[in-house]
N, C-alpha and C positions, 0 to 999 in steps of 0.2 A: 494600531499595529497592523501590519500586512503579512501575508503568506502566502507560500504557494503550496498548491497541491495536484501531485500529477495522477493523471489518468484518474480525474478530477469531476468527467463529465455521467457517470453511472456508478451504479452499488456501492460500494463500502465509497471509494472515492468521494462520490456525491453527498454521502452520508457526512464524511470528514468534514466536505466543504461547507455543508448547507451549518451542522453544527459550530466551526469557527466563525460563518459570518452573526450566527446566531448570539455570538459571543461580541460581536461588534467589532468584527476583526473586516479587515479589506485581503478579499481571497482572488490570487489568482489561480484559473484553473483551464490547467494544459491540458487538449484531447487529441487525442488525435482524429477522432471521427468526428466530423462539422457536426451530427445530427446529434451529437451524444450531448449537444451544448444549448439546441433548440429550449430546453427550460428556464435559460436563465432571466431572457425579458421579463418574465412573470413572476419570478421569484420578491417577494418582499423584498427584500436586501438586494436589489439588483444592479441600483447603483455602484453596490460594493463588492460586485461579484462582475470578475475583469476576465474575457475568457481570451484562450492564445490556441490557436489551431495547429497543431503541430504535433511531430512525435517525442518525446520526453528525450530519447536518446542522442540529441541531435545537440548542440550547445548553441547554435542561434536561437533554437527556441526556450531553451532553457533562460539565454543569457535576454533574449526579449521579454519572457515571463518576470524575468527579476528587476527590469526595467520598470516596467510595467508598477511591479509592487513598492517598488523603492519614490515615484514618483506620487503615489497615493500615499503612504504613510511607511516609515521605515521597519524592513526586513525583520519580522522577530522568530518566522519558523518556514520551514519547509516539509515535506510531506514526502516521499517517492512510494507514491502507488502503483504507477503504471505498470503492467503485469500482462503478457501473450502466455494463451495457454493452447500450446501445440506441443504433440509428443513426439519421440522419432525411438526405435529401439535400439541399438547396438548393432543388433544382431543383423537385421536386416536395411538398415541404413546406413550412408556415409558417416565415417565419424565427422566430419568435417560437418554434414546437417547437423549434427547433435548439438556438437560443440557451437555452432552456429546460434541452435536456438536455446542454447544456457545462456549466448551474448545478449540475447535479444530481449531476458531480463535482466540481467547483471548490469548491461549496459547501463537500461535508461536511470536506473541507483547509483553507479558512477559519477554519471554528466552531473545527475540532478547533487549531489554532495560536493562536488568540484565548485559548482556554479555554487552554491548556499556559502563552503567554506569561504570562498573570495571575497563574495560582498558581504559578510558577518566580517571576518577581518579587515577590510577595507573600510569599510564603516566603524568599525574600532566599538561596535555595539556589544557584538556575542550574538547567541542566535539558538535556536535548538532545531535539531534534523530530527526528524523520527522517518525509518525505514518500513513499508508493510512486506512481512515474510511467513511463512506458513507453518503449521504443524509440519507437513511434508520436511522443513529441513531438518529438522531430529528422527522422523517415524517416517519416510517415503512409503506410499504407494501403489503399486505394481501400476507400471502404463503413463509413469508421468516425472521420467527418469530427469530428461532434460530441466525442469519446471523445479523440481526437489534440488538438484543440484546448482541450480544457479539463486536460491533461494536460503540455503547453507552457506553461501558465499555473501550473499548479503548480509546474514547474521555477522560474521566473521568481519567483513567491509566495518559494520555497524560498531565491533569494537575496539577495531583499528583504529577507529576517527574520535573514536570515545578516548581511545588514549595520547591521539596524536593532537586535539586538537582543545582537549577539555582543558588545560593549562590557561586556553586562550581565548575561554568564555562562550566556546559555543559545544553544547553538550549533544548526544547522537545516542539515539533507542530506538530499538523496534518491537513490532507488537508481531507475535506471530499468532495466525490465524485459525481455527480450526473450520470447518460449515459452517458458512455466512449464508440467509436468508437475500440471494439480491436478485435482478432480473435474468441472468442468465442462469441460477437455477432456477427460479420459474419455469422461464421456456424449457433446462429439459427435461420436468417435471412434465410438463406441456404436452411434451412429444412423448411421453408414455401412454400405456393403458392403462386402465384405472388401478387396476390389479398391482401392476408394476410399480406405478406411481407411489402408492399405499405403501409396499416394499421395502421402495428406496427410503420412502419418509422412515419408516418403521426401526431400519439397519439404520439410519443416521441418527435418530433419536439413541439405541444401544451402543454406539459409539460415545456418545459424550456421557457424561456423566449426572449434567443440569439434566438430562431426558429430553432436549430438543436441542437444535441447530440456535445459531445466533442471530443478531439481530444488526445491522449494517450500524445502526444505530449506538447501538453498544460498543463498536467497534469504536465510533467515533467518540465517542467519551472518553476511550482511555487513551485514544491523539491526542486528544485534546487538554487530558490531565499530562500527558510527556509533555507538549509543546510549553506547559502554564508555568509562569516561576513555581508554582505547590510541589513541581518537581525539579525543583531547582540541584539537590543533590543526588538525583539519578541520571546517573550515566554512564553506559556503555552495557546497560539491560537489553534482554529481549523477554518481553512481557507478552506470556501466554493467555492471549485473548480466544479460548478457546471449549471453553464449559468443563473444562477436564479433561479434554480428548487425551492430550500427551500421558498426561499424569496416568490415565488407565490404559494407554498403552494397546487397547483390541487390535486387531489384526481384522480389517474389515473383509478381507479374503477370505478368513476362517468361519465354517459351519459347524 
């Protein structure tokens, strides 16, 4: 079996990928940054790890990632990870940037579903899409209006395709996220003081309910359980990968 998995090349992504090739699966993975792709030579699996340089949102790259995976072994899932995290306010920005950067996730979930539904019904196979979307699209948090909002749209996208397309054998889930453990919160764990750093750990651990953040890894398991026939009758879920966060509902603003 083959797949694609976008924004493919770091944290949860990477996570997704490294565990489907782990599964003996032929993974392709879309980056858009050349350097985010630098580990796959050395990867165990490397033979079966196909990388495509490109932005998710684009359909030549999508439609060459699906190429790609159809040519190795036939299409049985796809992934839309890829995810820009830039904020803009209302208040003091064009709506036109806003709306701009809701596209610029919605988008690359879009293409990458368009691309997956054509070659699962053209191959006459079925297929399963899993979407990655956030706590943020039920609970938003102050400062990341654009990001929450086009992240609700992909829940929503996710059951659209669950009802429009499950009749014809290719099923569609997402897993929304709560704190994921990946490199770029390192780094701005990084760029704290120690004091601060401590803090942040401290408020994020009182947000979940598990008492700590996630593990990229974990994430990728329950890709991995959507993508598997074992969920064969789940469809058009969005599955809280998140230790509790929603379910307890804190308001990490509040002291």
């Amino acid at each position: 079996m083959s797949f694609v998995v976008t924004g493919g090349g770091r944290g949860v992504g990477r996570a997704i990928v490294e565990r489907l090739a782990a599964d003996g699966g032929t993974v392709v993975v879309v980056e858009r940054d050349r350097d985010g792709l630098a580990w796959l030579p050395a990867h165990p699996a490397a033979r079966r790890l196909l990388p495509v340089v490109g932005d998710a949102a684009d359909e030549r790259v999508t439609g060459q990632a699906a190429d790609l995976a159809e040519r190795a072994a036939p299409l049985a899932g796809w992934v839309n990870n890829a995810a820009v995290f830039r904020d803009a306010a209302l208040h003091t920005a064009p709506a036109a940037e806003v709306y701009d950067l809701i596209g610029l996730n919605l988008r690359p979930a879009v293409v990458g579903a368009a691309t997956a539904v054509r070659r699962f019904l053209a191959a006459g196979t079925g297929g399963a899409i899993v979407n990655v979307s956030s706590h943020q699209a039920r609970r938003p948090v102050p400062g990341a209006l654009p990001y929450a909002t086009a992240k609700a749209a992909v829940e929503g996208l996710t059951r659209a395709l669950a009802v429009e397309y499950g009749g014809r054998g290719i099923r569609t889930n997402a897993v929304a996220l709560g704190s994921i453990a990946t490199e770029r919160h390192a780094e701005f764990l990084a760029g704290q003081e120690p004091a601060e750093a401590e803090r942040v750990t401290a408020e994020l651990a009182r947000l979940h309910p598990v008492g700590r953040i996630g593990a990229a890894a974990e994430v990728a398991d329950a890709v991995a359980f959507l993508l598997s026939p074992q969920a064969g009758f789940v469809n058009g879920v969005t599955l809280p990968v998140d230790g509790g966060r929603a379910a307890l509902g804190l308001d990490p603003e509040a002291r």
